[in-house]
C-alpha positions in Angstrom: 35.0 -59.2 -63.8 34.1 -56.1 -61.3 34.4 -53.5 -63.5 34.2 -49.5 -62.5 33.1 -47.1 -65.3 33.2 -43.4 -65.1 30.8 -41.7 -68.1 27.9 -43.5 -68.1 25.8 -40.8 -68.8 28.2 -39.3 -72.2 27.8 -40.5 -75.4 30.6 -43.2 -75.3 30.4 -44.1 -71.6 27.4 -45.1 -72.1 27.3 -47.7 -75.3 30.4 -48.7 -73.1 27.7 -49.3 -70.0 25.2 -51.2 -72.8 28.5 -53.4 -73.7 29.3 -54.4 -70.1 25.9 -54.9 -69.2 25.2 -57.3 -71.6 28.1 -59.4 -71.1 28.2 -62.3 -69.0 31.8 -61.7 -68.2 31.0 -58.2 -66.1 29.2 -60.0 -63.2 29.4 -56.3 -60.9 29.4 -52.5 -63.0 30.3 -49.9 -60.5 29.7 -46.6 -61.9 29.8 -42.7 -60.3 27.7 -40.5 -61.3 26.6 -36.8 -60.7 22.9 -37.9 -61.2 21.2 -41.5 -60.9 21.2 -43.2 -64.2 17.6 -44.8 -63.3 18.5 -48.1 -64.3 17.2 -51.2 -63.1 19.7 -54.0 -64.2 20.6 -56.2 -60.6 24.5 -56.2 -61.6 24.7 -52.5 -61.9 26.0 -50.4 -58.8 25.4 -46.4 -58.7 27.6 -44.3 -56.9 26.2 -40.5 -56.7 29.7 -38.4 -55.9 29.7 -34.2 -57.2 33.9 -34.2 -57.0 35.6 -35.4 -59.5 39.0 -34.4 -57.9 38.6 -35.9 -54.5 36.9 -39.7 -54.7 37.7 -40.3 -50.5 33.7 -40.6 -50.4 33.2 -43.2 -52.9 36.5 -45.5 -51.7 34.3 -48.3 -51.7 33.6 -48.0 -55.4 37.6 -48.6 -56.0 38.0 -51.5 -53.9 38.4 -55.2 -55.5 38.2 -54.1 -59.1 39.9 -55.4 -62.2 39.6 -52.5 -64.4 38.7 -48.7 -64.5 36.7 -47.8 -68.1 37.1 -44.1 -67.8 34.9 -42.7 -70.5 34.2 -39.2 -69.4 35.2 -35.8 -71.6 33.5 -33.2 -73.1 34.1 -31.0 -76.4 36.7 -28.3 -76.1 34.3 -26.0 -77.8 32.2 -26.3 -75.0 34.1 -24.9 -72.4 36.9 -22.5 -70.6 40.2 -24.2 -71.3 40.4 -24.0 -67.7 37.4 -26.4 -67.4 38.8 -28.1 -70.3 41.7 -29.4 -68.0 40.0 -29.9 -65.2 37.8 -33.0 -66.6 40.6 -34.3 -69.3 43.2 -34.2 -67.2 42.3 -33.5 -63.2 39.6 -36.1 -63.4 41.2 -39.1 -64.6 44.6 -38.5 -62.7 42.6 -38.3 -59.9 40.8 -41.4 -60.4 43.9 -43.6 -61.6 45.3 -42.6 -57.8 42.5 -43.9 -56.1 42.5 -46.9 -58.2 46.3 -47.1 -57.8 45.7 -47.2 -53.6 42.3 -49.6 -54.0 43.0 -52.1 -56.4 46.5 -51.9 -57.6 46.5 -54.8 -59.8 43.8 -53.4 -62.0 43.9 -51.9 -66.0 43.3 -48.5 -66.5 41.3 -47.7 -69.6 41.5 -43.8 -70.7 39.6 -42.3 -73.5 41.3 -39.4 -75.5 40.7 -39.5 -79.1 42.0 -39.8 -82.8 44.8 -37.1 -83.0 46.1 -36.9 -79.6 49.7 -35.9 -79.5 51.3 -34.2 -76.4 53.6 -32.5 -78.8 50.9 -31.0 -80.7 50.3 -27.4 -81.1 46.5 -27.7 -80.4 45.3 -27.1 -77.5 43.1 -30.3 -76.7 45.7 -32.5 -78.3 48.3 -31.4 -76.4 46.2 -31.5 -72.9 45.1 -35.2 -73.8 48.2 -36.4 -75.1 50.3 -35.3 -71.7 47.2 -36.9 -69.8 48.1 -40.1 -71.5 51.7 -39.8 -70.6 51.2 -39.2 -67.2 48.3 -42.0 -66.8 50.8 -44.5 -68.7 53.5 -43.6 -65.7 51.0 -43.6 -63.1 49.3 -46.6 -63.6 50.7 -48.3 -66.8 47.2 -47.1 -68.6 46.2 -48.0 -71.9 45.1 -44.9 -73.7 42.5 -45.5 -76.3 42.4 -42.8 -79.2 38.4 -43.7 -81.5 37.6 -41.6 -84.8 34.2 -41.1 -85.2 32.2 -43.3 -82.8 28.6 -44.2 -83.8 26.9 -44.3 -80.2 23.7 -42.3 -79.1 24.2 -38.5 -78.6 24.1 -37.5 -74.7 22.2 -34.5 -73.9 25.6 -32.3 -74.3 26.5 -33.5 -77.8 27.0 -31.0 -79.9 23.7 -30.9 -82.4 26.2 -30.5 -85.1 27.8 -33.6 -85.0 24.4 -35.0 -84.1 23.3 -33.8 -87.7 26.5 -35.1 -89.5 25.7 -39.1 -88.4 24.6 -40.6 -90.5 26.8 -39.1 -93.7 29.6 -40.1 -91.0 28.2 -43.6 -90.6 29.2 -44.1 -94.8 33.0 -44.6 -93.3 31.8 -47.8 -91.4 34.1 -49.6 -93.8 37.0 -47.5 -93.2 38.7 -49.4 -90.1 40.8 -46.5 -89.0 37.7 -43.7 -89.5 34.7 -45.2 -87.7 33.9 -47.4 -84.4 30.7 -48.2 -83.0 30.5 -47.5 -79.4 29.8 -50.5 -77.7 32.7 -51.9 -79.8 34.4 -49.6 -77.5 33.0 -51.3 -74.5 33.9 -55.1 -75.5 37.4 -53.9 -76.8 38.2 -52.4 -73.3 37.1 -55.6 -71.6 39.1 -58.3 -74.0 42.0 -55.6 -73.2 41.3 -56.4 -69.7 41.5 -60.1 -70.1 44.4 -59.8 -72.6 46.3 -58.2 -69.9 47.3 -55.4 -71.9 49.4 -52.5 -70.4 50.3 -48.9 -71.3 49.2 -49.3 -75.1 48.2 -46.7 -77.2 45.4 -48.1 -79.1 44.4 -46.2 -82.4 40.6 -46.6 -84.0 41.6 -50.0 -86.1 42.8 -51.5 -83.1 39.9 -50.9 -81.2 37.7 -52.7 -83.2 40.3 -55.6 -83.7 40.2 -56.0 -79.8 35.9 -56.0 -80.1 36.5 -58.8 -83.1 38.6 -61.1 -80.7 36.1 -60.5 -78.2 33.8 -63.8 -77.0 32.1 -62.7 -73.5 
């Protein structure tokens, strides 16, 4: 698989990057980035790109892809609302266009979160949960909702929820409370090879799509 992964630097992007590095199946990882990851692995492919609304410099990265991991968010506690829509919504829909043009034929993988509803009186739920709607229109995307996701903490993680780990880590047992990240990863690439389209994919199904995965 050629696979292209935005958030490679966040928290989940990147146990998603340490799950498609690993694997045998992902023989090419495209990912853009605001800053070089400094990574050294000979499948991996960096491309540096600033604007996340218009992708026209980094075609090349869309081109002959079978799926689009698209990892990258940020806390709604840690910016304008404004700024808030911008990266949960703007970005991806921005990115499923280009894909759409490039590679047509390829999955869409969105990250939103446990609790997205686009019907929902809260602010980021309702912003994530009409992202998924229009991504599931757009390009039949598959919109994957984790709980808590046991991953390193990125350098913008809040140090609350930093703090909280490892009581959170005690739900590891509870299927529908707790994934690890790469889990994430290998569940987004059996998806892939499943063929599966414009499913909403709850925290237990996640790591029932990382169990059937054999790459």
């Amino acid at each position: 698989m050629k696979i292209l992964l935005f958030g490679a630097s966040g928290m989940a992007g990147g146990a998603v990057l340490e799950a498609c590095l690993k694997t045998p199946l992902v023989a090419e990882l495209r990912v853009i980035v605001r800053r070089p990851l400094s990574r050294t692995e000979s499948k991996l492919r960096e491309f540096v790109h600033t604007d996340y609304l218009d992708y026209t410099a980094v075609t090349e990265a869309f081109r002959a892809v079978d799926a689009c991991l698209f990892c990258l968010g940020t806390s709604v506690t840690q910016v304008s609302k404004e700024e808030y829509v911008k990266i949960s919504h703007d970005y991806p829909v921005a990115a499923a266009k280009m894909l759409k043009n490039e590679s047509s034929g390829a999955a869409f993988h969105y990250i939103s979160g446990a609790g997205t509803n686009a019907q929902s009186r809260t602010f980021w739920s309702k912003v994530k949960g009409q992202t998924e709607n229009e991504l599931m229109e757009l390009v039949e995307a598959n919109c994957w909702r984790p709980a808590f996701i046991d991953a390193k903490p990125s350098a913008s993680f809040p140090k609350a929820f930093a703090l909280l780990a490892p009581a959170l880590r005690l739900m590891k047992p509870f299927r529908s409370l707790y994934v690890a990240g790469e889990d994430i990863g290998r569940a987004m690439l059996e998806a892939t090879r499943e063929n599966l389209r414009r499913r909403i994919i709850e925290n237990a199904d996640i790591r029932e799509l990382a169990e059937r995965f054999t790459g």
